[in-house]
C-alpha positions as CSV (number, residue, x, y, z in Angstrom):
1,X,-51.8,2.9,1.2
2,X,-48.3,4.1,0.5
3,X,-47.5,7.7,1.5
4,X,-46.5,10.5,-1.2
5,X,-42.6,10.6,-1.0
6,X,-42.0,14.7,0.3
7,X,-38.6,16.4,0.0
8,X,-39.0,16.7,4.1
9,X,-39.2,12.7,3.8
10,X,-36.4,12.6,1.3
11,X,-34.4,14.3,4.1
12,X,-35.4,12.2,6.7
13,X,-34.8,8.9,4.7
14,X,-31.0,10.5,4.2
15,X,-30.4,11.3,7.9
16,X,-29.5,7.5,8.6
17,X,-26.0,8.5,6.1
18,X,-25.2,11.3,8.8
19,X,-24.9,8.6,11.7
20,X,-22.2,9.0,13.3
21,X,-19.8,6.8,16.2
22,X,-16.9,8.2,18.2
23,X,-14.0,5.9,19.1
24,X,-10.8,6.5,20.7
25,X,-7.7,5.1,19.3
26,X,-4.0,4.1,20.4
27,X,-4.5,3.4,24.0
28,X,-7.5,5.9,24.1
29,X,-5.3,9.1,23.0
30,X,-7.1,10.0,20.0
31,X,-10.7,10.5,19.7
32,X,-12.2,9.2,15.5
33,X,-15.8,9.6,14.5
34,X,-16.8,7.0,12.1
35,X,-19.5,6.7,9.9
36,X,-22.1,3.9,10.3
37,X,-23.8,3.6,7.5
38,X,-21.8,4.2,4.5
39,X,-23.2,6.6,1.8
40,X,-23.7,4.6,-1.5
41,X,-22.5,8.1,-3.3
42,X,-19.1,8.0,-1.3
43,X,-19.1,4.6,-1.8
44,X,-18.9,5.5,-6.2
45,X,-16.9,8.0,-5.4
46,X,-13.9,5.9,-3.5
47,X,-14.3,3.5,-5.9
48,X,-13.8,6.0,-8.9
49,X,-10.5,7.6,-7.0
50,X,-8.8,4.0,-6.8
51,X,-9.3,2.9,-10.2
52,X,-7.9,6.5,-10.8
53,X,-5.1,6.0,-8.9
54,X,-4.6,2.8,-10.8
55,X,-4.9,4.7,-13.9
56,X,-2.2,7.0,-13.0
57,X,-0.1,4.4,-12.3
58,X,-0.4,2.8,-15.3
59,X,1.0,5.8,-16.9
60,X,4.1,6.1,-14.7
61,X,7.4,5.4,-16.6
62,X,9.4,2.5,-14.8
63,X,6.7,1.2,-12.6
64,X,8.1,-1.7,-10.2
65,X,6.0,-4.4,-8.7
66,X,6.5,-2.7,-5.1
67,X,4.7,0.4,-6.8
68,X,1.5,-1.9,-7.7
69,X,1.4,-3.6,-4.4
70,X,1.0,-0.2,-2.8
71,X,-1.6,0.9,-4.8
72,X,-3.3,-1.8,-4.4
73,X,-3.2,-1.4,-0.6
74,X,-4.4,1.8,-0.8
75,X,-8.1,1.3,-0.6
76,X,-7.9,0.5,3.3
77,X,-6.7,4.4,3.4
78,X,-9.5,5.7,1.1
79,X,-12.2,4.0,3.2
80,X,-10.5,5.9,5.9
81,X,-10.5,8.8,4.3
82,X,-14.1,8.8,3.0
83,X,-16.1,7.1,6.7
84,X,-14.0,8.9,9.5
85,X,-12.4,11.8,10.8
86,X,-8.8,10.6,10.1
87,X,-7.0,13.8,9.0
88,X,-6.3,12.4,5.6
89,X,-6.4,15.0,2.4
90,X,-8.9,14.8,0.0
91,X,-8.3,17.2,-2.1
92,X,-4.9,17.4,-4.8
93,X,-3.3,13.9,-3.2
94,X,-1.1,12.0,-5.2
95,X,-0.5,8.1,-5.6
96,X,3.0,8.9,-3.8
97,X,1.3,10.8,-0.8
98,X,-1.4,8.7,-0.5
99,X,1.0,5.7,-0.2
100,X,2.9,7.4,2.6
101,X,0.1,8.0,4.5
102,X,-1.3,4.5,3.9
103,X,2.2,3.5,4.8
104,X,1.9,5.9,8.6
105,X,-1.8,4.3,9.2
106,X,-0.6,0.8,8.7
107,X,2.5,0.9,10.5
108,X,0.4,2.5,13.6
109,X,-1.5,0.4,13.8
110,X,-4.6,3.0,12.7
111,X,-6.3,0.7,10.2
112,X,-7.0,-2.2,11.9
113,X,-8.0,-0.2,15.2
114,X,-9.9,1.7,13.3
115,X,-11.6,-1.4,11.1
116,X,-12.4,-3.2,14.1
117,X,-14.9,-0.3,14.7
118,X,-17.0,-0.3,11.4
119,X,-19.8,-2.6,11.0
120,X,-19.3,-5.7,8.7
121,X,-21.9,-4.8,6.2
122,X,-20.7,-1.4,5.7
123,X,-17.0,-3.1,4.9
124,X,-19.2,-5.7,2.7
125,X,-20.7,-2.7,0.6
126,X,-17.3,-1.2,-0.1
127,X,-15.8,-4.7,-1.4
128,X,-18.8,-5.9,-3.6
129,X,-18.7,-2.5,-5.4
130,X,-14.9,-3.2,-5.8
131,X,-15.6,-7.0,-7.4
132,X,-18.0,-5.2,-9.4
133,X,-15.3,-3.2,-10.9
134,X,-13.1,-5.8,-10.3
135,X,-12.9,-7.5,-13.6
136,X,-12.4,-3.9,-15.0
137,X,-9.4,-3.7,-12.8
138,X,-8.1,-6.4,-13.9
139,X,-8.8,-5.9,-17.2
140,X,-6.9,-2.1,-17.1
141,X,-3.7,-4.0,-15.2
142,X,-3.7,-7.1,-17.8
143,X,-3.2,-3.7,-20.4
144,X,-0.6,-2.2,-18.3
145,X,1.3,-5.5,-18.1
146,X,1.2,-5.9,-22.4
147,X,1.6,-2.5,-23.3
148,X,4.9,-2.5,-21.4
149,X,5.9,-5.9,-22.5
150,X,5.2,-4.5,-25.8
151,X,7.2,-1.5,-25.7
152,X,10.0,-3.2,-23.8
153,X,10.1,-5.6,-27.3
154,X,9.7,-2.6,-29.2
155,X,12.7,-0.8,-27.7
156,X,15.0,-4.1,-27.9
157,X,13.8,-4.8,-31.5
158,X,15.1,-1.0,-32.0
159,X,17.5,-1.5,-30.4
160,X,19.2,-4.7,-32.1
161,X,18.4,-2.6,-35.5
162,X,21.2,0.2,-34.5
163,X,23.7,-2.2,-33.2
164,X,23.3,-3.9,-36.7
165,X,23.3,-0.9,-38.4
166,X,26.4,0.4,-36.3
167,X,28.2,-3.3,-36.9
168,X,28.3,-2.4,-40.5
């Protein structure tokens, strides 16, 4: 017979989220904790702060293919961020910021080091949520690309109206 579900219970089904691992990076000078199990919470929430970082890009003036890439790469740094101890900001960080400390992690060689420390299926989580948003993503960045194709056509069309207008 199945047991009435308790708030004490509640609490002890959550514990397994608080798990934590310590690991020692770059040669063994710095000491991480890492999460082990990832919260399915912090999971939405990651997921909701890169296609918001995605969204702010989209509204950037004069955004340059370099710009996507890097936004794209940032989800390596917001795993960090949300399933360790890495001293990265959560609170009031920018695309730009967050680029240049994604930038510092992967240069150091932090991200894989780190990485090779999570389990698989915790990784595996964070990925299928972003496919499941995936096609949104896509979706939003398709827009991007048309709206600015459109207002590029938009300005030349205006353009070519002045000059005609001028020529007379």
């Amino acid at each position: 017979m199945a047991k009435k579900l308790t708030l004490s219970e509640l609490n002890k089904l959550g514990e397994k989220f608080n798990e934590r691992k310590k690991i020692y990076i770059l040669g063994g000078e710095y000491e991480v904790d890492i999460n082990t199990n990832f919260m399915p919470s912090e999971i939405d929430d990651l997921v909701m702060v890169y296609v918001a970082a995605i969204e702010e890009l989209k509204t950037l003036n004069k955004v340059d293919e370099i710009q996507i890439k890097d936004t794209l790469s940032l989800l390596p740094t917001l795993i960090l961020r949300s399933f360790t101890s890495l001293p990265i900001p959560k609170q009031n960080t920018d695309i730009a910021s967050l680029i240049i400390i994604s930038k510092n992690l992967y240069n150091n060689g932090i991200i894989d080091e780190v990485y090779s420390h999570f389990p698989e299926e915790q990784i595996r989580k964070v990925n299928d949520k972003i496919n499941a948003f995936g096609k949104n993503i896509g979706t939003v960045m398709g827009e991007w690309a048309i709206a600015e194709e459109v207002n590029k056509s938009k300005q030349d069309s205006e353009s070519a109206v002045e000059n005609n207008e001028v020529g007379k």
